[in-house]
C-alpha positions as CSV (number, residue, x, y, z in Angstrom):
1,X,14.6,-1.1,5.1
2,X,13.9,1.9,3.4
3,X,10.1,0.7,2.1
4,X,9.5,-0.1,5.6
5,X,10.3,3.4,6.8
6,X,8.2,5.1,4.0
7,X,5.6,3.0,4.9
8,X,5.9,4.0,8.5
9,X,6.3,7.6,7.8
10,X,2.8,7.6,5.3
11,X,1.0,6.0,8.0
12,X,2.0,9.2,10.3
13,X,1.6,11.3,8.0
14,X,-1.8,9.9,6.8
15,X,-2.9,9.7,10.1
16,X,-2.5,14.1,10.6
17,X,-6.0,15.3,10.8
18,X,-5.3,17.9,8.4
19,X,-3.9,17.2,4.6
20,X,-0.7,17.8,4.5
21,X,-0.6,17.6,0.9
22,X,-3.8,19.6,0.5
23,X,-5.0,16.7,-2.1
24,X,-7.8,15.4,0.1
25,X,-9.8,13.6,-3.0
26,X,-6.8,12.1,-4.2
27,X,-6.0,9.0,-0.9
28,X,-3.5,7.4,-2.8
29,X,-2.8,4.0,-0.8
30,X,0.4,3.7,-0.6
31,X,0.7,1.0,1.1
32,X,-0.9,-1.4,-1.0
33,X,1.8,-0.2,-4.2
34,X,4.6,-1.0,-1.3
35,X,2.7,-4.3,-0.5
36,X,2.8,-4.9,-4.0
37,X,6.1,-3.7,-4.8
38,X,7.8,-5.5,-2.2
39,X,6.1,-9.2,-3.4
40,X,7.9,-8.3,-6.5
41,X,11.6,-7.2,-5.3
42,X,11.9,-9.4,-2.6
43,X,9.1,-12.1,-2.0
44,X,6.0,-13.3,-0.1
45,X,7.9,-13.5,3.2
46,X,8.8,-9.8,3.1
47,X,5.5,-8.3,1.1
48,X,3.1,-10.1,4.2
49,X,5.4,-9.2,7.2
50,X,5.4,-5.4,5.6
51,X,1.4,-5.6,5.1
52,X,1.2,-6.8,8.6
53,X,3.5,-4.9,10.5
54,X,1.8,-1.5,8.9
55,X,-1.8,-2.7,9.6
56,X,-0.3,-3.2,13.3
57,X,0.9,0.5,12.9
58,X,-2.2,1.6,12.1
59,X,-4.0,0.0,14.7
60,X,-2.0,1.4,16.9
61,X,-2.5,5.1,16.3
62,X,-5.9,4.4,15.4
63,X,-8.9,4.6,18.0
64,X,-11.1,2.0,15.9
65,X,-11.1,-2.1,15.9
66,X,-8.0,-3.7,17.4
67,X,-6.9,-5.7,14.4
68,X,-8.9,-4.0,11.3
69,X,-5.6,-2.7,9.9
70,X,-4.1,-5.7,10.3
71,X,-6.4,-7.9,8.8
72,X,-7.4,-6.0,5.6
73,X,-3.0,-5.6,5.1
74,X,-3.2,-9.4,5.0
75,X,-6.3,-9.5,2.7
76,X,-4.6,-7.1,0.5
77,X,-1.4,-9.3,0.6
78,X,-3.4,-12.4,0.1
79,X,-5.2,-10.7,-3.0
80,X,-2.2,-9.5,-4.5
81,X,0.0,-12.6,-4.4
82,X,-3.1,-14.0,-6.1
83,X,-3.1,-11.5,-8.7
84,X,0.7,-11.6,-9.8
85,X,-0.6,-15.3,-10.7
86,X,-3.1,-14.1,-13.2
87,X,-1.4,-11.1,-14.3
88,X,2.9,-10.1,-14.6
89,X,3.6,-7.7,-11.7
90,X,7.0,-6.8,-14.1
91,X,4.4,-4.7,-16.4
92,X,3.2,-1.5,-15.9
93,X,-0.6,-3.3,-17.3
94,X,-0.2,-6.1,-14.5
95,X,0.8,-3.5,-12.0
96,X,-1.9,-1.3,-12.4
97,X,-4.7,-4.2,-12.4
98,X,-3.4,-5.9,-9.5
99,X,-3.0,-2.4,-7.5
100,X,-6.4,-1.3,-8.1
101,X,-8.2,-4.5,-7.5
102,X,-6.3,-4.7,-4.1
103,X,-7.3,-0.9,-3.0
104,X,-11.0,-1.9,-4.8
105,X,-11.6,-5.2,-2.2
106,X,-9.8,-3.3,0.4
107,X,-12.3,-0.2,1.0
108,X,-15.4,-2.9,-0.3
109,X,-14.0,-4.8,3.0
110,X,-13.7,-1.8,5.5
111,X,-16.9,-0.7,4.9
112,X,-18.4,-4.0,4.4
113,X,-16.7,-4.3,8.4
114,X,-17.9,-0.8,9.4
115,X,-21.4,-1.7,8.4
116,X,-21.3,-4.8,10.5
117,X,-20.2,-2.7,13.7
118,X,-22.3,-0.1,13.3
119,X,-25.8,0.3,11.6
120,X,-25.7,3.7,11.1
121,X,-23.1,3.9,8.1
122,X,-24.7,5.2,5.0
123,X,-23.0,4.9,1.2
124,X,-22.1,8.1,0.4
125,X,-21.6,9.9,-2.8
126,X,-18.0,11.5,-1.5
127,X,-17.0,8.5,-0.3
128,X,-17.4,6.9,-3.6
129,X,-16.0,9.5,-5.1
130,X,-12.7,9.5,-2.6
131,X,-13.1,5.9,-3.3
132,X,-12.8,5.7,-7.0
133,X,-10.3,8.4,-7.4
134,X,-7.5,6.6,-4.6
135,X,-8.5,3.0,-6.8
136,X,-7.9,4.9,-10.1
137,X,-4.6,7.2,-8.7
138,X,-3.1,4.3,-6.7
139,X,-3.0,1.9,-9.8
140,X,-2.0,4.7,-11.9
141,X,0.7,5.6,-10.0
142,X,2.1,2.4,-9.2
143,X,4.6,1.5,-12.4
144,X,6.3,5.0,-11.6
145,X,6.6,4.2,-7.8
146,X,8.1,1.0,-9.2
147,X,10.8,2.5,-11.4
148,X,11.6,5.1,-8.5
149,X,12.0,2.3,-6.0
150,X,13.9,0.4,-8.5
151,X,16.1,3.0,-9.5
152,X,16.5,3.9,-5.7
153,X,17.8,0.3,-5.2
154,X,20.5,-0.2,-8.0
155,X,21.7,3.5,-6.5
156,X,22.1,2.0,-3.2
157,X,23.4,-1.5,-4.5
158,X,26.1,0.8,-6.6
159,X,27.1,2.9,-3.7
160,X,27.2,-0.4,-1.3
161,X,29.6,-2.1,-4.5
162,X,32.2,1.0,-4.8
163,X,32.3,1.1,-0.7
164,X,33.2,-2.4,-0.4
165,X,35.6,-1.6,-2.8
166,X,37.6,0.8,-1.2
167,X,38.1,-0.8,1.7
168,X,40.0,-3.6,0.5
């Protein structure tokens, strides 16, 4: 429940016209590490409801194509289900891989869609920049958001124990 609010609450804030953070270069996609993380805590079931239900989100609060969102969550979903095949989403290597691949095909797929829609989309040098620095800090960042989540969890599955506890 948790990873689904975080999720929700990134797409909000991601979706402020002004940065928040002030890091603008550095897009890390969160939702693709909570995709990912999710396939490994708890399953397919649970990682391609989450990647679908925060495409929806997006969709929603966005003014582009009804479904985009929604779609590349799935393709990211698909792709990184296929990924913990090749490599071990329990290592910080396999994490990394996986997570950067996913947010690689991901923007490769939006703008492959956005060229489709509209001709007048030119490849631009910033948004391969923004593009290569949210593939590179997403998959970096991904074995720490791992151990926070983790450690998050066996907090919550101690304080759940020691309540349970007390009231017998």
């Amino acid at each position: 429940m948790f990873v689904w609010f975080l999720g929700g609450l990134f797409v909000l804030l991601k979706g402020v016209r002004t940065d928040p953070w002030s890091v603008g270069l550095f897009d890390l996609d969160l939702l693709t590490i909570l995709t990912a993380y999710l396939l490994f805590s708890f399953g397919h079931t649970s990682a391609g409801a989450f990647a679908l239900g925060q495409g929806f989100l997006i969709d929603v609060f966005s003014g582009g194509l009804h479904g985009l969102f929604a779609c590349l969550g799935l393709i990211v979903w698909g792709w990184i289900c296929m990924g913990s095949r090749l490599f071990n989403l329990q290592e910080a290597k396999g994490q990394i891989i996986i997570v950067s691949s996913a947010v690689f095909l991901k923007n490769i797929i939006f703008l492959l869609v956005l060229s489709i829609f509209n001709h007048n989309i030119i490849l631009s040098m910033n948004f391969l920049l923004v593009s290569a620095a949210s593939i590179a800090g997403s998959g970096l960042i991904t074995p720490i958001i791992f151990r926070l989540l983790n450690r998050l969890g066996a907090l919550f599955a101690i304080e759940d124990g020691d309540s349970s506890g007390e009231k017998l």
